[in-house]
C-alpha positions as CSV (number, residue, x, y, z in Angstrom):
1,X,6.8,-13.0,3.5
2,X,4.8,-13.0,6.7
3,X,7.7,-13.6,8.9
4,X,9.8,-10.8,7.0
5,X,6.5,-8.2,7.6
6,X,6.0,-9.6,11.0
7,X,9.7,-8.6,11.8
8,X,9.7,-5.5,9.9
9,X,6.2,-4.0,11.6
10,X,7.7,-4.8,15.3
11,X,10.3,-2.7,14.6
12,X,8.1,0.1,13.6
13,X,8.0,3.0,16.0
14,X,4.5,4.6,16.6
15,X,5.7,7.9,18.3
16,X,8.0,8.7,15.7
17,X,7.4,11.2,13.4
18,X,8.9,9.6,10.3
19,X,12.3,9.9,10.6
20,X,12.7,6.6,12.5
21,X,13.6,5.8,15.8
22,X,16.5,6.4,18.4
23,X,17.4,2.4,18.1
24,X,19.5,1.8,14.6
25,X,17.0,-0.5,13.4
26,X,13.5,1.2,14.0
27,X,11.7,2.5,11.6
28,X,8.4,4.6,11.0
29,X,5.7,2.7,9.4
30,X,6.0,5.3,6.4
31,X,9.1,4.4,6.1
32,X,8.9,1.1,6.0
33,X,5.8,1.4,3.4
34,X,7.8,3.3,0.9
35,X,10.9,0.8,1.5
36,X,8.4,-1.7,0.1
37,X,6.6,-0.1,-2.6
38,X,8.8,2.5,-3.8
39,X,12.4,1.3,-3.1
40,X,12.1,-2.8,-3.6
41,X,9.0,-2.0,-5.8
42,X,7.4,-4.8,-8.3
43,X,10.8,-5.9,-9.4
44,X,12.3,-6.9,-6.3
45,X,8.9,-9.4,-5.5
46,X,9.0,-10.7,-9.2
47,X,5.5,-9.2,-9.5
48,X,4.3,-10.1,-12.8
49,X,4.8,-14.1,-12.2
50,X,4.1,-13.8,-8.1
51,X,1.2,-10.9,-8.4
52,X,-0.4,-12.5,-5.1
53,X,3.0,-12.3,-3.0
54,X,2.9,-8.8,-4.0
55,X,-0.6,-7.7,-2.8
56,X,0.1,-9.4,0.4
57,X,3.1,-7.3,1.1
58,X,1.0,-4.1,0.1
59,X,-1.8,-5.2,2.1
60,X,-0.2,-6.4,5.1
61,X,1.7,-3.0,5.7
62,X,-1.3,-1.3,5.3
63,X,-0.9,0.2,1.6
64,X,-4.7,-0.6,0.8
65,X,-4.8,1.6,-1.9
66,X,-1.7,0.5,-4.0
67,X,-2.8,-2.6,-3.7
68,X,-6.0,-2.5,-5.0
69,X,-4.6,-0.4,-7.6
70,X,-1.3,-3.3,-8.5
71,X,-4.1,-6.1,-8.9
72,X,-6.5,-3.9,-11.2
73,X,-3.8,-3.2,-14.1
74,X,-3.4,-7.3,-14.6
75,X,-6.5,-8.5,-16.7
76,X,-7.2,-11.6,-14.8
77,X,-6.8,-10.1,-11.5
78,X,-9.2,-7.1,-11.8
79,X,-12.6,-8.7,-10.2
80,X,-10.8,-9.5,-7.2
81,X,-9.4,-5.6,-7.1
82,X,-13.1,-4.8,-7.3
83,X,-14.4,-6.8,-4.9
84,X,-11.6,-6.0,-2.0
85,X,-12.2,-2.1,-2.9
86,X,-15.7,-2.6,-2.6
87,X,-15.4,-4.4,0.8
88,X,-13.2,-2.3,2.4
89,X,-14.4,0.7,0.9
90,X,-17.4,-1.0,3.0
91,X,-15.4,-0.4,6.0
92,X,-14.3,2.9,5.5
93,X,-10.8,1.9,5.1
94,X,-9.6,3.5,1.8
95,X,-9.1,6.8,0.9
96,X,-10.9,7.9,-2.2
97,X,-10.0,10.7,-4.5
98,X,-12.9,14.1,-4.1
99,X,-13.4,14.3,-7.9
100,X,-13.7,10.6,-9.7
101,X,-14.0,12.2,-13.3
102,X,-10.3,13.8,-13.0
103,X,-8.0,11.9,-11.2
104,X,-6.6,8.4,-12.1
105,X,-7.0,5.1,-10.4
106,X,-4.4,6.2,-7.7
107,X,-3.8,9.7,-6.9
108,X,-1.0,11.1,-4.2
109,X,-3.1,14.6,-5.1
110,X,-5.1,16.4,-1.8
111,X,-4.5,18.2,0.9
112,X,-2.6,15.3,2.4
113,X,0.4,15.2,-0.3
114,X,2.0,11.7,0.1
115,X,-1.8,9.8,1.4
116,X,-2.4,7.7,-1.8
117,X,-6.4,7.8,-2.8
118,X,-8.0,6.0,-4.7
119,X,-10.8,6.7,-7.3
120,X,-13.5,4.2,-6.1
């Protein structure tokens, strides 16, 4: 999968806007970040029997706070959820939602529609 990121990421543009590139096969990194998570989604990566593979692909493409989120709703998998949120919430690195007693674990809610939060 790191080969397949790898590729995808080099073709990312960073001046465009998020509709992609002049070259065919550019794309914005929000593009490419809801290819992953919202079109090919937990089915495509056989989630539930490869949750690690998964968080990689989340991770690596920057999608910090889906997934935390993914590895908290398996049982098993939740200290690890806590303990990466913790660390990079450490670093300043996630976005957390303003009021924790009303939103859920992941929020798309804010003044940033689309920016996913999470309630750390």
């Amino acid at each position: 999968i790191e080969d397949y990121i790898w590729l995808k990421l080099s073709q990312c543009s960073v001046l465009s806007s998020g509709t992609g590139g002049s070259i065919p096969d550019q794309l914005s990194l929000n593009q490419l970040q809801a290819r992953l998570s919202d079109q090919y989604g937990e089915t495509h990566f056989n989630a539930t029997s490869q949750p690690y593979l998964y968080f990689q692909t989340l991770f690596l493409t920057g999608q910090l706070e889906a997934a935390i989120e993914f590895l908290s709703r398996m049982e098993p998998l939740r200290p690890h959820a806590v303990h990466v949120a913790i660390a990079l919430h450490e670093l300043d690195l996630l976005c957390v939602t303003t009021d924790p007693t009303r939103d859920p674990i992941l929020s798309h809610r804010g003044p940033t529609a689309g920016i996913r939060r999470l309630n750390f």
